[in-house]
SESE-655838 format. One record per residue (C-alpha): residue number from 1; residue in one letter; chain; x, y, z. Coordinates in nm, 3 decimals. Example, Ala and Ser with C-alpha at 12.3 -4.5 7.8 and 13.67 -1.06 7.14 Angstrom:
! residues 2
PT 1 a A 1.230 -0.450 0.780
PT 2 s A 1.367 -0.106 0.714
//
This chain:
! residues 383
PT 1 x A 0.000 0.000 0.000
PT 2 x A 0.125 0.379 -0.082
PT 3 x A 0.212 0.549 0.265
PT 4 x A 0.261 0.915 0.201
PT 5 x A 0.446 0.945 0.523
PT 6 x A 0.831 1.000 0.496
PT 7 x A 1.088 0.832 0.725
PT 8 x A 1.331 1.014 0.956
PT 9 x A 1.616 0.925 0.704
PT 10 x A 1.407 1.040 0.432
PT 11 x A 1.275 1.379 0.607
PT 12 x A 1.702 1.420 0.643
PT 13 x A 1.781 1.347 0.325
PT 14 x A 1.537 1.626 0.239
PT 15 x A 1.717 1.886 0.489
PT 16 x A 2.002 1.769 0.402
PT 17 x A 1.964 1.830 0.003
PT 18 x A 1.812 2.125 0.079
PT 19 x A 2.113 2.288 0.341
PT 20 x A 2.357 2.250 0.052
PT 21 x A 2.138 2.385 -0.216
PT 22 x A 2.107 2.722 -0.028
PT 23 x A 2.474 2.710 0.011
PT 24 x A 2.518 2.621 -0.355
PT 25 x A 2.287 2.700 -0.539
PT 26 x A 2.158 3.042 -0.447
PT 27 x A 1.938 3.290 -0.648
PT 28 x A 2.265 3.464 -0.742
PT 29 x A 2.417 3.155 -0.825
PT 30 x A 2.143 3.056 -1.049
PT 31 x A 2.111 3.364 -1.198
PT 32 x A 2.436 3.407 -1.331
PT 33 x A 2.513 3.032 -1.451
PT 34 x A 2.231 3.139 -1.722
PT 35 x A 2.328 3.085 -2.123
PT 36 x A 2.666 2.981 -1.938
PT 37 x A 2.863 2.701 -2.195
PT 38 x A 2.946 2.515 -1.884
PT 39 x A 2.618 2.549 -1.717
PT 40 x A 2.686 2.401 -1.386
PT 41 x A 2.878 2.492 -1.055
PT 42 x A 3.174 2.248 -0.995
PT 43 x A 3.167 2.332 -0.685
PT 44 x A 2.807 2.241 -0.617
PT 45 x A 2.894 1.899 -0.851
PT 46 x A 3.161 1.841 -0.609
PT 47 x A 2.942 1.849 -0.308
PT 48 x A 2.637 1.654 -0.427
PT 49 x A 2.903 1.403 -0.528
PT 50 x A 3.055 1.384 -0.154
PT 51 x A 2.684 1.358 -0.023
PT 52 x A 2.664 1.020 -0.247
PT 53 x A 2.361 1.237 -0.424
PT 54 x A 2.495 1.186 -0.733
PT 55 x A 2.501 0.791 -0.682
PT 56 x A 2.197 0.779 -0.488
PT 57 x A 1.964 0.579 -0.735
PT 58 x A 2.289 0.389 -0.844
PT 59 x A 2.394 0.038 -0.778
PT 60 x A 2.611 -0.029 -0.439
PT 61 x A 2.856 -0.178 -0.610
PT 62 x A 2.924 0.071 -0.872
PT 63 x A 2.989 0.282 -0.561
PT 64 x A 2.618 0.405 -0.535
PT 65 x A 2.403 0.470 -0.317
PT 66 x A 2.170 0.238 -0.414
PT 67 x A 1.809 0.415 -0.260
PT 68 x A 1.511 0.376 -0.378
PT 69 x A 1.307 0.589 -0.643
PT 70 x A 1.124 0.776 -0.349
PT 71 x A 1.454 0.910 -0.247
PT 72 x A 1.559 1.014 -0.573
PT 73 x A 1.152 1.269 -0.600
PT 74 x A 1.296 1.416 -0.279
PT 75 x A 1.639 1.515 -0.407
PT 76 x A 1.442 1.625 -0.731
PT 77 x A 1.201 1.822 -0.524
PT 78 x A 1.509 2.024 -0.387
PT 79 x A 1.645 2.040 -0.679
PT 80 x A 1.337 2.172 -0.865
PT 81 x A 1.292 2.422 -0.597
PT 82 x A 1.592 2.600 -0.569
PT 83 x A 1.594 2.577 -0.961
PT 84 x A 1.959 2.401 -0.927
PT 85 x A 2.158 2.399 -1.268
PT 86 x A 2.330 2.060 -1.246
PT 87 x A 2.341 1.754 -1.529
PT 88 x A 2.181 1.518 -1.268
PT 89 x A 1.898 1.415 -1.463
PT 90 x A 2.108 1.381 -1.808
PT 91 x A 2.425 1.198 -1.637
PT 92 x A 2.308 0.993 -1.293
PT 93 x A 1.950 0.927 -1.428
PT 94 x A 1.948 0.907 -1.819
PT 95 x A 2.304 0.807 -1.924
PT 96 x A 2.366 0.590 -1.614
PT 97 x A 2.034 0.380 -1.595
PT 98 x A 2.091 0.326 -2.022
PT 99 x A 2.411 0.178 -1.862
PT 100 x A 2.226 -0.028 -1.591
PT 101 x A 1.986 -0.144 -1.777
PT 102 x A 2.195 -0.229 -2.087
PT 103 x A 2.563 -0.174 -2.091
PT 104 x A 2.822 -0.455 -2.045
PT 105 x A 3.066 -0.564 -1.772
PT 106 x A 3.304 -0.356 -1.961
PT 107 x A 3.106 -0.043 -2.000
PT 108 x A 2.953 -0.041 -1.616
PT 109 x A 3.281 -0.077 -1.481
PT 110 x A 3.449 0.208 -1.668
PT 111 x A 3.166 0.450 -1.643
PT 112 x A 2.902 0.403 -1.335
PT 113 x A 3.171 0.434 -1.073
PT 114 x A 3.272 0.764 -1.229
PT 115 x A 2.926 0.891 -1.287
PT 116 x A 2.848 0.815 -0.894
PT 117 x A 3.171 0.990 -0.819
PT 118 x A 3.110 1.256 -1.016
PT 119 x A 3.457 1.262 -1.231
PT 120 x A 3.223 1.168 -1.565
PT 121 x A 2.947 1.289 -1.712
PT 122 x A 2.716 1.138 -1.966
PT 123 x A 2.461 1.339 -2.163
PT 124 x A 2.191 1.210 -2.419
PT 125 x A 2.123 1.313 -2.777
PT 126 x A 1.810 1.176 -2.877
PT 127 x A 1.589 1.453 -3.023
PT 128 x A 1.625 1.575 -3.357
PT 129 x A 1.513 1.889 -3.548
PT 130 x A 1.147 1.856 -3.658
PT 131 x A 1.103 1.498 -3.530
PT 132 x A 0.922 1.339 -3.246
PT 133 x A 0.917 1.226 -2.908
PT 134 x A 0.891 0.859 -3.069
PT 135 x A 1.093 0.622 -3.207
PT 136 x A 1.040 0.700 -3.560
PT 137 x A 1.218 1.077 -3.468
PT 138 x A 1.506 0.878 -3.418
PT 139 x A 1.633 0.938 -3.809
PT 140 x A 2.007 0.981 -3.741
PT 141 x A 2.136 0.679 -3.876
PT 142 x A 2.448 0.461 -3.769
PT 143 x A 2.566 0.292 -4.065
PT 144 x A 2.771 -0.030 -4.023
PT 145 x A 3.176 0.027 -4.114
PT 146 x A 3.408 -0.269 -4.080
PT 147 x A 3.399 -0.381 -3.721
PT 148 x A 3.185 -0.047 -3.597
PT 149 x A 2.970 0.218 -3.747
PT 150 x A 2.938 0.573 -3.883
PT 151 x A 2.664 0.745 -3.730
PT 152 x A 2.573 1.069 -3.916
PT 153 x A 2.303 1.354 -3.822
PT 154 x A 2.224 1.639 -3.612
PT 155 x A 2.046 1.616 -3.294
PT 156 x A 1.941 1.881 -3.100
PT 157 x A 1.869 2.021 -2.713
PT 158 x A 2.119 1.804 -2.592
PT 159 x A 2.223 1.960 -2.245
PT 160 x A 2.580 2.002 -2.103
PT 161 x A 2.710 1.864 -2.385
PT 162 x A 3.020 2.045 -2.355
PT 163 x A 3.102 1.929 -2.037
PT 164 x A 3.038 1.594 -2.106
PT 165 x A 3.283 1.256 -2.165
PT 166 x A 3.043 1.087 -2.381
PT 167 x A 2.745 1.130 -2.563
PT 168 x A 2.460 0.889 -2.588
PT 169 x A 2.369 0.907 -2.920
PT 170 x A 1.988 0.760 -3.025
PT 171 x A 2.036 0.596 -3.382
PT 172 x A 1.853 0.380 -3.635
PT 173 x A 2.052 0.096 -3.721
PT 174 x A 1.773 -0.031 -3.947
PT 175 x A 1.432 0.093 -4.126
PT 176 x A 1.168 -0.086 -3.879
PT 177 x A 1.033 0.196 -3.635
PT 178 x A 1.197 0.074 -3.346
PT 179 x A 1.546 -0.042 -3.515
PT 180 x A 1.756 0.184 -3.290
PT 181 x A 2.071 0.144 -3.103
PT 182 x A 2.248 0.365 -2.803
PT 183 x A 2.586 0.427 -2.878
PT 184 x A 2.892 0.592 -2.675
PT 185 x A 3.022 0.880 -2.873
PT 186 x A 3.278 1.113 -2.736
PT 187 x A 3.222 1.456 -2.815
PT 188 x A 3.569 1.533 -2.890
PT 189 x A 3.605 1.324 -3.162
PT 190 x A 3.669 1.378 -3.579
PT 191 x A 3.301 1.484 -3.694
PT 192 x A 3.156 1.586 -3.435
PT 193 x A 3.013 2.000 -3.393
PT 194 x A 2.846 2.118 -3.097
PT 195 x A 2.668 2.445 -3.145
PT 196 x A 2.541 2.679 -2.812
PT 197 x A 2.136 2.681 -2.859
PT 198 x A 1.969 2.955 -2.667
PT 199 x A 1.650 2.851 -2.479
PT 200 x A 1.359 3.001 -2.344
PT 201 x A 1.469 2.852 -1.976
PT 202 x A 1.879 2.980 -2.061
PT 203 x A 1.989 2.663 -1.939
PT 204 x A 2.271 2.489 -2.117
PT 205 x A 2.142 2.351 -2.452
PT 206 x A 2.358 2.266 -2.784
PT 207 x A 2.274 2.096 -3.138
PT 208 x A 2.495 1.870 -3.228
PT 209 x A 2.633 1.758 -3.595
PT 210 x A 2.752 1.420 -3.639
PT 211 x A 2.999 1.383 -3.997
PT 212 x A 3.092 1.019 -3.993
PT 213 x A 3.139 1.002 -3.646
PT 214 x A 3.334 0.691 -3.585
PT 215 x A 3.261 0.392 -3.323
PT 216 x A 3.347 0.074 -3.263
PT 217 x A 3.135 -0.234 -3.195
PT 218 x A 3.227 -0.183 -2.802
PT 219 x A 3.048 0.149 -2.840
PT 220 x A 2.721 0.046 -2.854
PT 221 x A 2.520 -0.029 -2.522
PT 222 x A 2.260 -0.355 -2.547
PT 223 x A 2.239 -0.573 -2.827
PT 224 x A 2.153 -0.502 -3.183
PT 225 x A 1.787 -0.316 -3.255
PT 226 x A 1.760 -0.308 -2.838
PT 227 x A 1.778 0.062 -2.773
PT 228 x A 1.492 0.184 -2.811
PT 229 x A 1.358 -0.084 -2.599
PT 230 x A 1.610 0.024 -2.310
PT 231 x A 1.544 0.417 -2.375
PT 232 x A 1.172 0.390 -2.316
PT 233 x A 1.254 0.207 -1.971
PT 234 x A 1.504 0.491 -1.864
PT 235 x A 1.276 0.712 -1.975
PT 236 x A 1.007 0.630 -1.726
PT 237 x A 1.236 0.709 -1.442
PT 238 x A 1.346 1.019 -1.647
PT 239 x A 0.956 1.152 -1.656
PT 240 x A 0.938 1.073 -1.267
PT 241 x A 1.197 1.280 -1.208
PT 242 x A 1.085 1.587 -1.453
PT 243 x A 0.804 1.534 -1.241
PT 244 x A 0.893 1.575 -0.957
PT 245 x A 1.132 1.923 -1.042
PT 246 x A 0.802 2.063 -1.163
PT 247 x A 0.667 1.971 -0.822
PT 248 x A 0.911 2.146 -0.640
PT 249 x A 0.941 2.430 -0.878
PT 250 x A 0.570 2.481 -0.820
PT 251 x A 0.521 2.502 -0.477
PT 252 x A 0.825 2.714 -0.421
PT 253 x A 0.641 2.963 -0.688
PT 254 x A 0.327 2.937 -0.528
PT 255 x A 0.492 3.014 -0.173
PT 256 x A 0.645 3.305 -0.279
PT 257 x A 0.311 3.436 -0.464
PT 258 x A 0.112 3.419 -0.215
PT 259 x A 0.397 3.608 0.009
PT 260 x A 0.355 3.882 -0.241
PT 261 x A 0.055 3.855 -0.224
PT 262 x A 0.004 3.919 0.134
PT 263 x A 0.303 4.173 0.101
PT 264 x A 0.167 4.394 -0.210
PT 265 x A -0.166 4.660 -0.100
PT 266 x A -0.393 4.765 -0.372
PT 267 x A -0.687 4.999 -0.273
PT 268 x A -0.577 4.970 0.065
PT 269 x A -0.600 4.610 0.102
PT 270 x A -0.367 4.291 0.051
PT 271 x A -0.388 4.162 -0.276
PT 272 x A -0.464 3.819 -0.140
PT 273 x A -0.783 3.939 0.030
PT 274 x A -0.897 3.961 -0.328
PT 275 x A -1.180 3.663 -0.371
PT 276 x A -1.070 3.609 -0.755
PT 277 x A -0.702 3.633 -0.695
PT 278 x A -0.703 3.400 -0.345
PT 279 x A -0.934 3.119 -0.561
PT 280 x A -0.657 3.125 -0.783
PT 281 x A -0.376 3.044 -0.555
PT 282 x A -0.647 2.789 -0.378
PT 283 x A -0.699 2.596 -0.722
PT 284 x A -0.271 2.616 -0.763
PT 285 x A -0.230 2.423 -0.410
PT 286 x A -0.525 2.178 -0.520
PT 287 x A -0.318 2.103 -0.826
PT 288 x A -0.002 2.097 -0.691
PT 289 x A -0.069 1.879 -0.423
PT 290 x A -0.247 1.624 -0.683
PT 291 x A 0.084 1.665 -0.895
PT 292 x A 0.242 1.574 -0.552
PT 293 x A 0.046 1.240 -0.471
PT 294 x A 0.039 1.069 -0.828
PT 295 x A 0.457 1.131 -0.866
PT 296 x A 0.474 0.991 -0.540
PT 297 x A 0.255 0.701 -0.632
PT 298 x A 0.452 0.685 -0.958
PT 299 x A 0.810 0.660 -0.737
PT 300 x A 0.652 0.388 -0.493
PT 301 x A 0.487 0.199 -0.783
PT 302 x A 0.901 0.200 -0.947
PT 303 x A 1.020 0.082 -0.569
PT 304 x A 0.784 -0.208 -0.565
PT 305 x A 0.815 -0.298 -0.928
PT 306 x A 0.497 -0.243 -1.058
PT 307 x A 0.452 -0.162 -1.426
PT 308 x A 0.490 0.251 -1.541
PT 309 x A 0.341 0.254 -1.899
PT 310 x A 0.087 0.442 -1.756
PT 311 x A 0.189 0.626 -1.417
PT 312 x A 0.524 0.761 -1.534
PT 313 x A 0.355 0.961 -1.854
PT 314 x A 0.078 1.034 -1.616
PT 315 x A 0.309 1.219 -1.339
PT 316 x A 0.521 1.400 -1.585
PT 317 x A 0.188 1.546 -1.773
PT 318 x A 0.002 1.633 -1.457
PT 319 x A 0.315 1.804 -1.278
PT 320 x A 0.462 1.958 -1.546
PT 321 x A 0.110 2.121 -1.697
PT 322 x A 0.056 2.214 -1.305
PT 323 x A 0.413 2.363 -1.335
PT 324 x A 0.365 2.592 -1.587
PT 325 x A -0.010 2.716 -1.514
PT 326 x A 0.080 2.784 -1.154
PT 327 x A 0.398 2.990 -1.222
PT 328 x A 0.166 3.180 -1.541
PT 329 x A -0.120 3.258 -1.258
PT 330 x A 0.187 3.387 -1.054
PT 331 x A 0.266 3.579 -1.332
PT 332 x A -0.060 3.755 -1.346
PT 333 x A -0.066 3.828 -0.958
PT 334 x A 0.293 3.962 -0.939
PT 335 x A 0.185 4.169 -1.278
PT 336 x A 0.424 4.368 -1.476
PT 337 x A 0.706 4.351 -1.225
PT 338 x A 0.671 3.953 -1.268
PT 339 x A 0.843 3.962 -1.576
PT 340 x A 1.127 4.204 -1.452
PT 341 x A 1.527 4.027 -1.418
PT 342 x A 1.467 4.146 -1.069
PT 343 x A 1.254 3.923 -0.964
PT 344 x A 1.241 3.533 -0.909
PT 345 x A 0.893 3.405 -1.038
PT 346 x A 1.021 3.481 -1.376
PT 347 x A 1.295 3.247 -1.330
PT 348 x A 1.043 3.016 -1.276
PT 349 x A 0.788 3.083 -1.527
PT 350 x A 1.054 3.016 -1.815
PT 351 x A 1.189 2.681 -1.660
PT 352 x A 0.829 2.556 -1.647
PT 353 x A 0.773 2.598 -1.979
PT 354 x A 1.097 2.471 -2.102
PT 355 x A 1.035 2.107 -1.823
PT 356 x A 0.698 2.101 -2.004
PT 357 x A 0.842 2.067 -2.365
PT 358 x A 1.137 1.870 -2.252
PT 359 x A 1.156 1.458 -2.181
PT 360 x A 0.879 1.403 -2.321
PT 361 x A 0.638 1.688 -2.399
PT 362 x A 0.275 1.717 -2.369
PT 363 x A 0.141 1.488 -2.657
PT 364 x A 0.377 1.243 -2.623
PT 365 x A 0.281 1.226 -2.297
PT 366 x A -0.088 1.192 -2.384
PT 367 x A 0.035 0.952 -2.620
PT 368 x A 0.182 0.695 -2.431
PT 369 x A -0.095 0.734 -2.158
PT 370 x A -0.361 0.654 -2.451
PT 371 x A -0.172 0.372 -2.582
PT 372 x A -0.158 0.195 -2.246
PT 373 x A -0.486 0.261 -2.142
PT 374 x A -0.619 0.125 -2.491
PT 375 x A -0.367 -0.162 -2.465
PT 376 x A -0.483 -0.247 -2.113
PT 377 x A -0.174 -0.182 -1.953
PT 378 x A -0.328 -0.117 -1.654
PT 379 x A -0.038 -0.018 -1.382
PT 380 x A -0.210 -0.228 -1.097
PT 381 x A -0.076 -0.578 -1.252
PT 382 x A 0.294 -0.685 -1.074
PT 383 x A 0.564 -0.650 -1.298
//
């Protein structure tokens, strides 16, 4: 059964987290790590990878932490409140649990001890300009060349790339919709451009152009035609995890609207005495705390290994839609000042939006709820 209550470890791990984010990752810190080409604080990287935070969802014997999925919504909680710049998601989460899932002896012994530690970073490039969420906008293609391959193609929003050791590179290795492989790629080598993207968010984005980009059989993680397979799995912990920044983003926004809204006096009244305005800010903490309760089902269900086809897309939808309407009804009640440099809901209004269209966006989202409700994948069947 779900119990919403968290342990005493768990409530410490959350003061913990949030102790060296305030250190770390300050609204001055945040601020001026925007449109940076690194993107991150080394410092604060360093840190989070003394804490073991950065091996927490990681196998013990890959020097992780090993904890379960709730603990890793509580660091991402933190993390989405104090709007902490750091490739978490891309290298501990994403690149790591591709490793996990599907990497060999060879592959999780050189790289998940490093990613746990810190000293690596993996980032992936799956998404491609004007094609989907879905398998089928996986069009770069990895041709087969002697004992390896030649992958060739541009992909695009690929975070940190420039700080990171390897790519890992979504590409078709054959013309079936799902006929794509994962694939190691260092972004350093022969044929390979990266390119500084601006986003609405300015968080650290780049397109990159593969020429013939060389890599050898030992490059590519799973078997043959398997990656796609192993991508959608990672993904579902990925979407948890979006979920669960937009959770955290959101209340923080919401706590500091209604602040301002007790603060700010308009016809000699606070704003938040207002009926329309304070029936906003109600229907925001409604939301948000539903957001709340199905990514914590959606963690507990990945603890207990139950299916996700349909809570993971489910969370990520919900929080991240929640996300962005709360911090645009914040908007409103803040008014013109909102959207000044000078103040933080802005920050936050721009991030939402960016969460929303990123790891999976709204229709895809949609999508993949659909297709397991029609396929009867319900998510209260064991695994």
């Amino acid at each position: 059964m779900l119990n919403l209550d968290f342990t005493e470890e768990q409530d410490m791990l959350r003061e913990m987290v949030r102790g060296v984010l305030a250190q770390y990752a300050s609204n001055e810190a945040v601020r001026a790590l925007e449109d940076d080409p690194v993107g991150y604080s080394p410092e604060l990287w360093s840190q989070l990878g003394e804490l073991d935070l950065l091996g927490l969802l990681l196998p013990a014997r890959y020097g992780g932490s090993e904890m379960s999925m709730l603990e890793g919504v509580i660091l991402y909680e933190e993390l989405g409140r104090s709007l902490a710049p750091v490739p978490h998601l891309v290298s501990c989460v994403l690149g790591a649990g591709a490793l996990v899932r599907a990497g060999s002896d060879e592959q999780r012994d050189a790289w998940l001890p490093r990613l746990a530690s810190g000293d690596a970073i993996l980032t992936p490039a799956w998404l491609e300009p004007g094609n989907s969420f879905g398998p089928k906008g996986v069009q770069v293609r990895a041709e087969a060349d002697g004992d390896g391959f030649r992958i060739s193609g541009t992909k695009q929003h690929v975070q940190f790339a420039s700080s990171a050791d390897r790519l890992v590179v979504l590409a078709r290795t054959g013309d079936a919709p799902e006929a794509v492989d994962l694939f190691l790629v260092d972004p350093n080598a022969e044929g390979v451009t990266l390119t500084q993207k601006m986003s609405i968010s300015s968080d650290t984005q780049y397109r990159v152009d593969l020429d013939g980009v060389q890599v050898t059989a030992a490059d590519r993680i799973g078997g043959a035609g398997t990656g796609w397979a192993t991508w959608e799995r990672v993904m579902e912990e990925g979407m948890i995890l979006a979920a669960a920044l937009a959770t955290g983003g959101a209340e923080y926004a919401l706590d500091i609207t209604v602040q301002y809204s007790k603060d700010r006096e308009q016809f000699d009244k606070p704003l938040g005495a207002f009926q329309a305005l304070a029936h906003y800010m109600a229907d925001a903490k409604t939301a948000i705390d539903g957001a709340k309760i199905l990514v914590y089902e959606a963690a507990w269900a990945h603890s207990v290994g139950k299916p996700l086809a349909r809570l993971a897309p489910m969370a990520k939808l919900f929080a991240c839609n929640t996300y962005r309407d709360t911090t645009a009804m914040a908007q409103q009640i803040f008014g013109g000042v909102g959207f000044t440099l000078e103040y933080e809901i802005q920050l936050y209004f721009r991030r939402a939006k960016q969460l929303q269209l990123s790891w999976n966006d709204t229709r895809r989202c949609e999508d993949l709820i659909a297709a397991a409700v029609l396929d009867g994948e319900g998510d209260d069947e064991a695994a």
